[in-house]
C-alpha positions as CSV (number, residue, x, y, z in Angstrom):
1,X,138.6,83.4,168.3
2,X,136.9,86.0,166.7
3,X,133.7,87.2,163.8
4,X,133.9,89.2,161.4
5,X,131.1,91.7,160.7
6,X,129.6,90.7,157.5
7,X,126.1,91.7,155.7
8,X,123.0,90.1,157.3
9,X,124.1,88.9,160.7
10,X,125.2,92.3,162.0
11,X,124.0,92.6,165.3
12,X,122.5,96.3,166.1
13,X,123.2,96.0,170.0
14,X,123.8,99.7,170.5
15,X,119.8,100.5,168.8
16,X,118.3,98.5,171.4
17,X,117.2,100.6,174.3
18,X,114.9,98.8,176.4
19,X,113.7,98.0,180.3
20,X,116.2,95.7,182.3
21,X,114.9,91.9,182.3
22,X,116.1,89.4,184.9
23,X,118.1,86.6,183.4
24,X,120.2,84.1,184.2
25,X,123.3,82.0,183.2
26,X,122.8,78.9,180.8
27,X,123.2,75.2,181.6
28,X,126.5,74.1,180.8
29,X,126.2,71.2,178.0
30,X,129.5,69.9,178.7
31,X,127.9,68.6,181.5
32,X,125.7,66.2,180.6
33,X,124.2,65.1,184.2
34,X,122.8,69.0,184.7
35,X,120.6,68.4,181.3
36,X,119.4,64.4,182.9
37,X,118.9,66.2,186.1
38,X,116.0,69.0,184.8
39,X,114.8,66.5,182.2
40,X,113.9,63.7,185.2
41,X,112.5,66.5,187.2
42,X,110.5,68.1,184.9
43,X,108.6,64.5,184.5
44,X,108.5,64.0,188.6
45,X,107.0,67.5,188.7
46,X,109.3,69.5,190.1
47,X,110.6,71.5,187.0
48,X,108.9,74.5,185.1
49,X,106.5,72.4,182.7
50,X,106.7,75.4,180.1
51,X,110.2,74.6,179.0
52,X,110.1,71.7,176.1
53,X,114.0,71.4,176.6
54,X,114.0,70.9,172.8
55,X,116.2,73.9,172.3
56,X,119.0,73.9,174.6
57,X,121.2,75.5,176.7
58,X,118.8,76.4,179.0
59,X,118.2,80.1,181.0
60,X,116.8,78.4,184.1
61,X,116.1,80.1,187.0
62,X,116.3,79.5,190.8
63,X,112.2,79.1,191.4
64,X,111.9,77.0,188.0
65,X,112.5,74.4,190.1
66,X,110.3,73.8,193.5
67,X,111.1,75.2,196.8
68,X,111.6,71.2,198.9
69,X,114.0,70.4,195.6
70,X,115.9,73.4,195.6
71,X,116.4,72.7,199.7
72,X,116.9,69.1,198.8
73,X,119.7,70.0,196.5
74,X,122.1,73.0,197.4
75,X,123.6,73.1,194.4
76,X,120.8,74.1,192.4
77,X,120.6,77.5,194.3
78,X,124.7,77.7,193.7
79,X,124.6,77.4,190.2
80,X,120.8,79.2,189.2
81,X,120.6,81.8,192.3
82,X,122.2,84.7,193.4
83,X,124.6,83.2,195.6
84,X,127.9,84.4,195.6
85,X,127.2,87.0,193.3
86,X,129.0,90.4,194.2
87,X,126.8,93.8,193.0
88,X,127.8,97.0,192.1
89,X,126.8,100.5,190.9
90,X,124.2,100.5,193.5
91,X,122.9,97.4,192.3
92,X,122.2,97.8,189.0
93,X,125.0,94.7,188.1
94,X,126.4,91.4,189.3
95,X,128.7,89.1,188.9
96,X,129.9,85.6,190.2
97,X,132.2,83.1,189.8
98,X,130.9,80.0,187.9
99,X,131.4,76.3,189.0
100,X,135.2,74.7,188.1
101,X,134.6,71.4,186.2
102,X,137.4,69.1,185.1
103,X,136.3,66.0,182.7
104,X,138.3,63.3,182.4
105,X,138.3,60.6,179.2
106,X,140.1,57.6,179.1
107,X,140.6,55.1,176.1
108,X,142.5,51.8,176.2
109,X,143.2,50.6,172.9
110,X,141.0,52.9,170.0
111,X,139.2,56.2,169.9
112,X,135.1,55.8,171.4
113,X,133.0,58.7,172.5
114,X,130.6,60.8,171.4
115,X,128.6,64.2,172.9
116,X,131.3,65.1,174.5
117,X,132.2,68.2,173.0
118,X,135.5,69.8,172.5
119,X,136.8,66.5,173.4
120,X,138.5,64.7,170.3
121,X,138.3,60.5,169.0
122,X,141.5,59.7,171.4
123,X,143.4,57.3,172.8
124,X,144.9,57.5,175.9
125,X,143.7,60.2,178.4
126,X,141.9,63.3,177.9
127,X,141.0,66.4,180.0
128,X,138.7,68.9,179.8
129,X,139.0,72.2,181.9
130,X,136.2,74.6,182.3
131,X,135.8,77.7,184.6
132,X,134.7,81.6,184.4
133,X,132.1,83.7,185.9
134,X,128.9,85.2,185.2
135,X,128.0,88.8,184.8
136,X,124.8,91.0,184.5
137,X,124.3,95.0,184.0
138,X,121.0,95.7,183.0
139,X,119.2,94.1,179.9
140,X,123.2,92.9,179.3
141,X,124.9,89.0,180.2
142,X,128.4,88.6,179.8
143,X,129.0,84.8,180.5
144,X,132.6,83.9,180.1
145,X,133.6,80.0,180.6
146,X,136.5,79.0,178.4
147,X,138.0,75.8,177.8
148,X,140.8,73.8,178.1
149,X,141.6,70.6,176.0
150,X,144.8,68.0,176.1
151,X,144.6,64.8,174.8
152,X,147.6,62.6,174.4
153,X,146.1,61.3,171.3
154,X,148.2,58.3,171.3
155,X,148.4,56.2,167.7
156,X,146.0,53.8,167.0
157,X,145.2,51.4,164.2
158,X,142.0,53.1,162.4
159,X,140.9,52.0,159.1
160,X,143.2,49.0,158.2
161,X,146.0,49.6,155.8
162,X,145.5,45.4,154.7
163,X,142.2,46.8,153.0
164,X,142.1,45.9,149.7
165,X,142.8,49.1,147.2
166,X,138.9,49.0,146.1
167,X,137.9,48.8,149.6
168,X,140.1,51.9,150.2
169,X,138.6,53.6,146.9
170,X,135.4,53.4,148.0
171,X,135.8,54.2,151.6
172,X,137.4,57.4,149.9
173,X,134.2,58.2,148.4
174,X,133.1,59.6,152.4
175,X,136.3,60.8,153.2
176,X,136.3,63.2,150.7
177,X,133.0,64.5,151.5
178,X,133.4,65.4,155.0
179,X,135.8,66.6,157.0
180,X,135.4,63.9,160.0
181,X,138.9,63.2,161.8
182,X,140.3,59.7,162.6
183,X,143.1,61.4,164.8
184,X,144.4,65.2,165.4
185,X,147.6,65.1,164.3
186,X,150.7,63.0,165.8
187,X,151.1,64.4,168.6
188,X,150.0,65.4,171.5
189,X,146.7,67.6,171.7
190,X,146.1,71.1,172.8
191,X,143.3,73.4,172.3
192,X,142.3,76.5,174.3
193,X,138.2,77.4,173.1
194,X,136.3,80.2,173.9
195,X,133.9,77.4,174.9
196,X,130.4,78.3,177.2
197,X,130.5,81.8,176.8
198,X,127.9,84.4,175.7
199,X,126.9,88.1,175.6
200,X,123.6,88.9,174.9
201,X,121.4,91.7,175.4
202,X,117.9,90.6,177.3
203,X,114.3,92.2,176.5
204,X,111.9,90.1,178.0
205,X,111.4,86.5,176.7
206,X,114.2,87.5,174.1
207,X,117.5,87.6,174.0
208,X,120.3,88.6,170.8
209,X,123.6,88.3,170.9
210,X,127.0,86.4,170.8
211,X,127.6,83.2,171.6
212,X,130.4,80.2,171.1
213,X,128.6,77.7,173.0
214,X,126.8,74.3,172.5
215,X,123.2,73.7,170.7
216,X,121.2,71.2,170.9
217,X,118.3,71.3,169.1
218,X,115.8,68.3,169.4
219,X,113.6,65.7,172.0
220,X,116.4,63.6,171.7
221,X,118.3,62.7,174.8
222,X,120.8,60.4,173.1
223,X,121.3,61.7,169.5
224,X,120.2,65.0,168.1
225,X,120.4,65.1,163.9
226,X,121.1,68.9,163.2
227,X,122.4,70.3,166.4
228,X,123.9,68.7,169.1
229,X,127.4,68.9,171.9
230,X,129.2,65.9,169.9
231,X,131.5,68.7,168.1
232,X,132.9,71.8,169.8
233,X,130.6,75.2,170.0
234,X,131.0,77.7,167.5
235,X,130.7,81.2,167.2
236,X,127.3,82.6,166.2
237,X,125.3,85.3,166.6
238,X,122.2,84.6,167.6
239,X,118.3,85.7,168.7
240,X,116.4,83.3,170.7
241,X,114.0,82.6,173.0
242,X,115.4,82.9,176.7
243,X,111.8,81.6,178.1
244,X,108.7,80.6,176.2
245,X,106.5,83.3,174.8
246,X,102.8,82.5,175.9
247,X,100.0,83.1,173.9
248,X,96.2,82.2,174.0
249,X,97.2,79.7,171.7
250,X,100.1,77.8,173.6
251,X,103.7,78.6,174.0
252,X,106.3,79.2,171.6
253,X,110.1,78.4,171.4
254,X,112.7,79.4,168.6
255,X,116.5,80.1,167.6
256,X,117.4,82.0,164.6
257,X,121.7,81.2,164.4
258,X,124.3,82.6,161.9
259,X,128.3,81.7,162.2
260,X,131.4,80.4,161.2
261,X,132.3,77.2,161.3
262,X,136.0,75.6,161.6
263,X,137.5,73.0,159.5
264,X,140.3,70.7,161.3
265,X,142.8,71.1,158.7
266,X,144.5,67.3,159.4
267,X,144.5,65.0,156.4
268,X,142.5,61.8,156.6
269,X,144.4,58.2,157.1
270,X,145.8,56.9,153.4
271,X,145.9,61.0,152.2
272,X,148.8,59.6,149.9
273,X,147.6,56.5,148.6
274,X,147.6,55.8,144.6
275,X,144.7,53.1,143.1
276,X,145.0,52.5,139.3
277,X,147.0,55.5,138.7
278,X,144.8,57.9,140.4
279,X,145.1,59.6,143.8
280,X,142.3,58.6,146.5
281,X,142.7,61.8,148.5
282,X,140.4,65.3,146.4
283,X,141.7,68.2,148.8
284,X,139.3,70.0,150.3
285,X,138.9,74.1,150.1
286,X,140.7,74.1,153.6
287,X,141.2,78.1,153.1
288,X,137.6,78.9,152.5
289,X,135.4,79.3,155.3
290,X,132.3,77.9,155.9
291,X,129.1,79.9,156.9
292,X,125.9,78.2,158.6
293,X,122.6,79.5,159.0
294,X,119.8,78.1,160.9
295,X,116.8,78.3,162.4
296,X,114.4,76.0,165.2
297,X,110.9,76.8,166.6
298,X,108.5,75.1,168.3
299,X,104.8,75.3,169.6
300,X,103.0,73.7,172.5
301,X,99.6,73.7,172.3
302,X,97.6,74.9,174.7
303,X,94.5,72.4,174.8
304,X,97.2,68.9,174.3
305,X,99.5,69.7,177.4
306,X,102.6,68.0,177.3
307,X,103.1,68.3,173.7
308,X,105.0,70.1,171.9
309,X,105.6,70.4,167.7
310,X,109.0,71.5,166.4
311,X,110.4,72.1,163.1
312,X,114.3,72.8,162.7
313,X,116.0,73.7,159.3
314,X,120.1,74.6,158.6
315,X,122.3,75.7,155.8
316,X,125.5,75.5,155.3
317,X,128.0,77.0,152.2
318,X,131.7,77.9,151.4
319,X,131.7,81.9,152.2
320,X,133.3,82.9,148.5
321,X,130.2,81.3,147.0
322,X,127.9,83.4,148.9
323,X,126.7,86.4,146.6
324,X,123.3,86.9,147.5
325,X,121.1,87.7,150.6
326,X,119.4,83.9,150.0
327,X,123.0,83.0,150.5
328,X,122.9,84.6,154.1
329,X,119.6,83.6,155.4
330,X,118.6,80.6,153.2
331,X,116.0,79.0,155.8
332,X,113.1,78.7,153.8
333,X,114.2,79.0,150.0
334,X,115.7,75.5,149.9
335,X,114.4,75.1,146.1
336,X,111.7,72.9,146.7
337,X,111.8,71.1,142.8
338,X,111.6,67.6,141.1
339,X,114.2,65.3,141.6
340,X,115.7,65.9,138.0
341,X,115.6,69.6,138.1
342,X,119.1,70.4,138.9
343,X,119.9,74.3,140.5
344,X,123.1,75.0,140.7
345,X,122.8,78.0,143.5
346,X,121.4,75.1,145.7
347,X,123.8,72.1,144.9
348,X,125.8,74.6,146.6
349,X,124.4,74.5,149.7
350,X,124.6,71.5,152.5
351,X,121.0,71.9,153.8
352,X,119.2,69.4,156.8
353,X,115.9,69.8,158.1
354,X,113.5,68.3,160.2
355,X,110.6,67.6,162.4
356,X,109.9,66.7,166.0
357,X,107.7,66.8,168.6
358,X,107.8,65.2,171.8
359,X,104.6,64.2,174.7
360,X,105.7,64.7,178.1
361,X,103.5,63.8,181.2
362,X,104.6,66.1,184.1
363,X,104.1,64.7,187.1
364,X,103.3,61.2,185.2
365,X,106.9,60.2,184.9
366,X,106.5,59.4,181.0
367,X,107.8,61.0,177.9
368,X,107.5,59.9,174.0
369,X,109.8,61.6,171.1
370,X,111.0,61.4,167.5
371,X,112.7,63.3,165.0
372,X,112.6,62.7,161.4
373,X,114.8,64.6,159.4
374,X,115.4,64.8,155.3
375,X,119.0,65.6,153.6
376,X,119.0,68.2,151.1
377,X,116.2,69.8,152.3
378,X,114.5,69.6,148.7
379,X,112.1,67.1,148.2
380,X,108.0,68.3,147.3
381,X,105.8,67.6,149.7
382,X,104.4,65.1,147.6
383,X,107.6,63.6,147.3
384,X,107.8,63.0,151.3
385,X,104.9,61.7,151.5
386,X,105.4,59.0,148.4
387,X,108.8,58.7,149.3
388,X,109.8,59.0,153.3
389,X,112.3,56.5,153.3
390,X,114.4,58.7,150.5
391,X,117.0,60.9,152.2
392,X,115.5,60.5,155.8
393,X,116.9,59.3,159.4
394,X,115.4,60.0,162.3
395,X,115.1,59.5,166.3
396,X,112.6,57.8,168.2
397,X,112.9,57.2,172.0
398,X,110.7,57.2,175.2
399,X,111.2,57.4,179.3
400,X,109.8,56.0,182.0
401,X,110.0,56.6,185.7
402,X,108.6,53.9,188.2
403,X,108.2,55.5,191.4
404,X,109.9,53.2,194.6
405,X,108.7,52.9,198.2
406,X,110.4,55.9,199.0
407,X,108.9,58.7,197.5
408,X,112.1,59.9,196.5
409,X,113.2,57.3,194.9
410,X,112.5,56.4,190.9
411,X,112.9,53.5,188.7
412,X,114.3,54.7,185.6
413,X,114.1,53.3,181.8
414,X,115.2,54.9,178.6
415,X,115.0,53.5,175.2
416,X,116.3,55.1,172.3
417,X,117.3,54.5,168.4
418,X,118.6,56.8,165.8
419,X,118.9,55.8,162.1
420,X,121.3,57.7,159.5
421,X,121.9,54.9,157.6
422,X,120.2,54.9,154.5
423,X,117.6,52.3,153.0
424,X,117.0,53.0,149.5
425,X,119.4,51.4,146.6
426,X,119.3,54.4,145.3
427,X,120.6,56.5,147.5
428,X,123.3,53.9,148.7
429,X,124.8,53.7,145.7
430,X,125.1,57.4,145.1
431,X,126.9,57.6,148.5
432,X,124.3,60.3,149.3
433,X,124.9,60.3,153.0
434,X,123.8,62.4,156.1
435,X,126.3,64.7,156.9
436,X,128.7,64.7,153.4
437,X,128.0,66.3,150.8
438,X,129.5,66.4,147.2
439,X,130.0,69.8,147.1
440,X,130.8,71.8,150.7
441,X,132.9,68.6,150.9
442,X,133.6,69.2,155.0
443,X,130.4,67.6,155.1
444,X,127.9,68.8,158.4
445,X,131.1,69.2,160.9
446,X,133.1,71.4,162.9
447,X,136.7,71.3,164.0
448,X,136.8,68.0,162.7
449,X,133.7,66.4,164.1
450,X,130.1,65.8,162.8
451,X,127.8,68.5,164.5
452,X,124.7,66.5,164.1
453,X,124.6,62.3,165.8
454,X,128.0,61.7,167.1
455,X,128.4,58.1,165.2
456,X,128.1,60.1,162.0
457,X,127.1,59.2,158.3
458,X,125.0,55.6,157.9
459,X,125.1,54.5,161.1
460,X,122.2,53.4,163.5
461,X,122.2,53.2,166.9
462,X,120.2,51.7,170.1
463,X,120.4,52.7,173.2
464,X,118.9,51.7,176.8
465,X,119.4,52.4,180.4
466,X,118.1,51.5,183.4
467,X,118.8,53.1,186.3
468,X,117.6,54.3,190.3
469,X,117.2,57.7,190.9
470,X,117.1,60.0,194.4
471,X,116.7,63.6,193.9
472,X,120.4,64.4,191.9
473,X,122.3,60.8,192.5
474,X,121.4,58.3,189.8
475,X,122.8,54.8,189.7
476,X,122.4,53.2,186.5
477,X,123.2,50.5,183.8
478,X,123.4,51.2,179.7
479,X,123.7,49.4,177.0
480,X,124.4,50.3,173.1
481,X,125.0,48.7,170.3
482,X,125.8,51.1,167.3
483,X,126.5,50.0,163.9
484,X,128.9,52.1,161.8
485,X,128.3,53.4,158.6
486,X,126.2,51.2,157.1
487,X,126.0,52.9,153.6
488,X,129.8,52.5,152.9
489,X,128.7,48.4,154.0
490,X,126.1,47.7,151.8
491,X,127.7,49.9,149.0
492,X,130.9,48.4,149.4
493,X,129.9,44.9,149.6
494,X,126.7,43.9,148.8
495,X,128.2,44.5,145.5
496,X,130.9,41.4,145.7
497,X,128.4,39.9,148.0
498,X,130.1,39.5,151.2
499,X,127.4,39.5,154.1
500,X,130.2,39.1,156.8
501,X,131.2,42.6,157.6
502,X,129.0,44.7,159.4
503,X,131.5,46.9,162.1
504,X,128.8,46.7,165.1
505,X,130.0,47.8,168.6
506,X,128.4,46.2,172.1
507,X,128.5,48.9,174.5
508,X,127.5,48.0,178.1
509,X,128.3,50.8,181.1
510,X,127.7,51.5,184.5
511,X,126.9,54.9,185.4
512,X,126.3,57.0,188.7
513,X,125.7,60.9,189.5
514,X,125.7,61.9,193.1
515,X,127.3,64.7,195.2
516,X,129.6,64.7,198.1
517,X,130.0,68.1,199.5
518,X,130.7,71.0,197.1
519,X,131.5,68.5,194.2
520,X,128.7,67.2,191.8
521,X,130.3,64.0,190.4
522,X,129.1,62.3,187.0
523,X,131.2,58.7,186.6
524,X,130.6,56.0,184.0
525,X,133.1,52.9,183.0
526,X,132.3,51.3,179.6
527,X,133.3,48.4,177.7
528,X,133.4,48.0,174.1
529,X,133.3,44.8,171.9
530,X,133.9,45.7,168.2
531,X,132.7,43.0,166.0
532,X,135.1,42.8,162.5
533,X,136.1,46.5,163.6
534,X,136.5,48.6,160.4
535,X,135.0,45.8,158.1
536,X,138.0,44.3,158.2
537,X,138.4,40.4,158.5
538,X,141.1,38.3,157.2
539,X,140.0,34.8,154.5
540,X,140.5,31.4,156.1
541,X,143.3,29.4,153.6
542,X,141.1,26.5,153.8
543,X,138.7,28.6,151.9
544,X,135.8,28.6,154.9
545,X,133.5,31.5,154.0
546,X,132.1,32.2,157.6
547,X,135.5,33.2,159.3
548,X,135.6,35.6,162.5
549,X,136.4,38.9,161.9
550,X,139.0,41.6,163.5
551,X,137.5,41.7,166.9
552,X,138.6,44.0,169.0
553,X,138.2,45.2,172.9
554,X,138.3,48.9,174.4
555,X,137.7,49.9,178.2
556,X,136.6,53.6,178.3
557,X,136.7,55.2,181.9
558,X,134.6,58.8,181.9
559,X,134.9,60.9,185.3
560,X,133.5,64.9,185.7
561,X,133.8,67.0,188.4
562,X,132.4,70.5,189.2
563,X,133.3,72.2,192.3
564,X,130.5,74.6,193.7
565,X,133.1,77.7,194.9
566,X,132.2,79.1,198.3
């Protein structure tokens, strides 16, 4: 993989001449358990407070955890301190070798998963390998961690060719407005990423540089909307915050991305399917890249502890439409106008935005969070405030640890929803959906997979866990039940008024995290009831209305391993 140089996201590396700043290597979002981890220890107590692990991956350091937890788990001084590393030039540089992890993902009978990212929807079994080092000189990191995919992507039945020809149309009216793949290809699956790697020059609390590797941007430990690790990384530069800035008036926290993204190039299912004359597959500008711009900051304020305020905001457009400097850095001119004011510079542009905050109680074992965020990106303020149902979804969730007899040991429960589908007619029946868009018709994706919440355009999800916790082993139960795309539902067939087929998935898993020697294991075996999966369901002959629908069953299997080297 590589960037070109283009106007407005040069990076002017060689101008930057200043003192050396400690750093650090970033938390790998691949795996997942690392991110639960700080998150439960930071409400115990025992993780740097000033981080509002909103904006992730993480530049932790060794003493950002305390002194009994980093003795209590080895592991943490492996991956965050300078064991292992190797100096030179008199000690000016480092460099180490960064933990091997191998993830494995297995699907019995239909592609589930999401957050798992440069995994692909799958049947069959999956691997991901991951492994590099970590090097410093000076004010400069050089973090190199490629990664390996192979899927056997195995066929599957998706959506059902027995759909009736409107039902097709219509489902065709969001699968040619993003670019969201039902399977890669017939065969086997291969892909070799650049993955978790960086290099960025380090002055103080900043940092600017290159990077391919995962955002998440959000309190959300579930679902993100703009930035999350459901799709693969991509290649951006970037200038962030590596720690919080502190000020008189709080802290502060902010990203400021530009890059490419990567469109999958496979043809969705039924790409040569005819209704009334008239081809159900638009192609797509598969030879034009796509550039995205965005930004995220956040404040805690210093007299409300705990809290912390964010606003996030990105921008997305095919790179032979882009003629201007607004093109390049469009954060905050997203044409703010009436509803029937049309601009045609901004109907070119796929813009999300929104809000967050969440209240965290160190030492209290208790968090609260939500994100609301609007599509488009150009409604008045009045207009939110009149209208906040119109173009929204959002996030809410909360935590809560109980602590045990032991006082180690922690009761854990999570609760958390996110919403994409939509709730006003209106919208619905414009097939104005998160993620697609009418005109950067790839919709909010990379590679093939929605960047934002993995379950992708109208769907809504709830999720809760509860689970025992002792230092880093976790022992837990979850359940989910996601309903998918609800906008194509109620568009589809509220019209011929058939109320019998919403596609919901049960989701109940058992997880566990613990550690045996040098390996830090993450485990979790889920089963999935599909109720009418696809809206499909066949009529009765007898003409009975209330018939059951094409139910089916998936057992998913997810292991991950990362070996600490010696």
């Amino acid at each position: 993989m590589f960037i070109k140089i283009k106007k407005g996201i040069g990076l002017s590396l060689l101008l930057l001449s200043m003192a050396y700043f400690a750093h650090g290597q970033t938390t790998n979002l691949n795996a997942p358990f690392l991110k639960e981890y700080l998150r439960r220890q930071q409400l115990i107590g025992n993780f740097n407070p000033d981080y509002s692990l909103t904006i992730l991956p993480l530049t932790p350091k060794l003493t950002d955890l305390t002194v009994t937890e980093v003795q209590k788990n080895g592991w943490y001084e492996e991956l965050y301190g300078q064991k292992r590393a190797l100096t030179f030039d008199g000690g000016k540089g480092s460099i180490k070798m960064l933990p091997e992890m191998i993830k494995g993902h297995y699907n019995s009978d239909y592609a589930f998963g999401v957050n798992d990212g440069a995994m692909i929807p799958n049947t069959g079994l999956q691997t991901l390998i991951s492994a590099g080092f970590y090097m410093e000189y000076g004010p400069l990191s050089l973090q190199f961690q490629p990664e390996l995919v192979t899927a056997q992507n195995l066929p599957y039945e998706g959506f059902p060719q027995e759909h009736w020809g409107s039902t097709w149309d219509q489902y065709y009216e969001w699968l040619n407005t993003s670019d969201i793949v039902e399977r890669f290809g017939p065969y086997a699956y291969v892909e070799y990423l650049l993955g978790q790697s960086h290099l960025k020059y380090h002055y103080k609390n900043l940092a600017i540089g290159i990077s391919s590797e995962n955002i998440w941007w959000g309190p959300g430990r579930r679902n993100s909307l703009l930035m999350g690790n459901n799709a693969p990384g991509f290649l951006h530069a970037t200038l962030e915050t590596s720690r919080p800035f502190k000020t008189s008036i709080g802290r502060f926290e902010g990203q400021l991305i530009a890059g490419r993204l990567r469109n999958s190039g496979y043809l969705p299912p039924g790409s040569d399917y005819v209704f009334r004359q008239t081809p159900l597959y638009v192609p797509k500008r598969d030879d034009d890249e796509r550039y995205l711009a965005g930004i995220t900051i956040n404040y805690q304020p210093k007299w409300l502890p705990g809290l912390t305020l964010g606003y996030s905001s990105v921008s997305q457009m095919y790179r032979a439409d882009m003629d201007s400097f607004e093109d390049y850095l469009p954060i905050f001119n997203s044409g703010k106008r009436p509803t029937d004011v049309v601009d045609m510079d901004v109907e070119q542009r796929n813009q999300l935005s929104s809000g967050y905050f969440r209240w965290a109680s160190p030492g209290k074992l208790f968090e609260f969070y939500g994100e609301y965020g609007t599509n488009g990106n150009s409604k008045t303020f009045r207009e939110m405030i009149m209208y906040p149902d119109l173009d929204r979804a959002f996030t809410l969730g909360f935590t809560k640890y109980i602590q045990l007899e032991d006082p180690d040991t922690y009761l854990g429960v999570q609760f958390e929803t996110t919403q994409t589908g939509q709730t006003v007619r209106e919208n619905i029946l414009a097939k104005d959906s998160w993620y697609t868009h009418p005109y950067v018709r790839h919709g909010y994706t990379n590679n093939g997979q929605v960047l934002g919440a993995g379950n992708g355009p109208g769907s809504n999800v709830i999720f809760a866990e509860v689970s025992w916790n002792r230092n880093f082993t976790k022992l837990g139960v979850q359940f989910e039940r996601i309903v998918y795309n609800n906008d194509f539902y109620y568009k589809r067939f509220e019209e011929i008024k058939d109320w019998r087929r919403k596609y919901v998935d049960l989701v109940p898993s058992f997880v566990a995290d613990w550690q045996v020697y040098r390996f830090l294991v993450s485990a979790k075996f889920t089963y999935v009831h599909s109720l009418n999966y696809k809206w499909y369901l066949e009529n009765s002959d007898d003409g009975t209305y209330w018939v059951p629908g094409w139910d089916r069953n998936n057992l998913v299997g997810h292991l991950s391993l990362m070996y600490l080297l010696k």
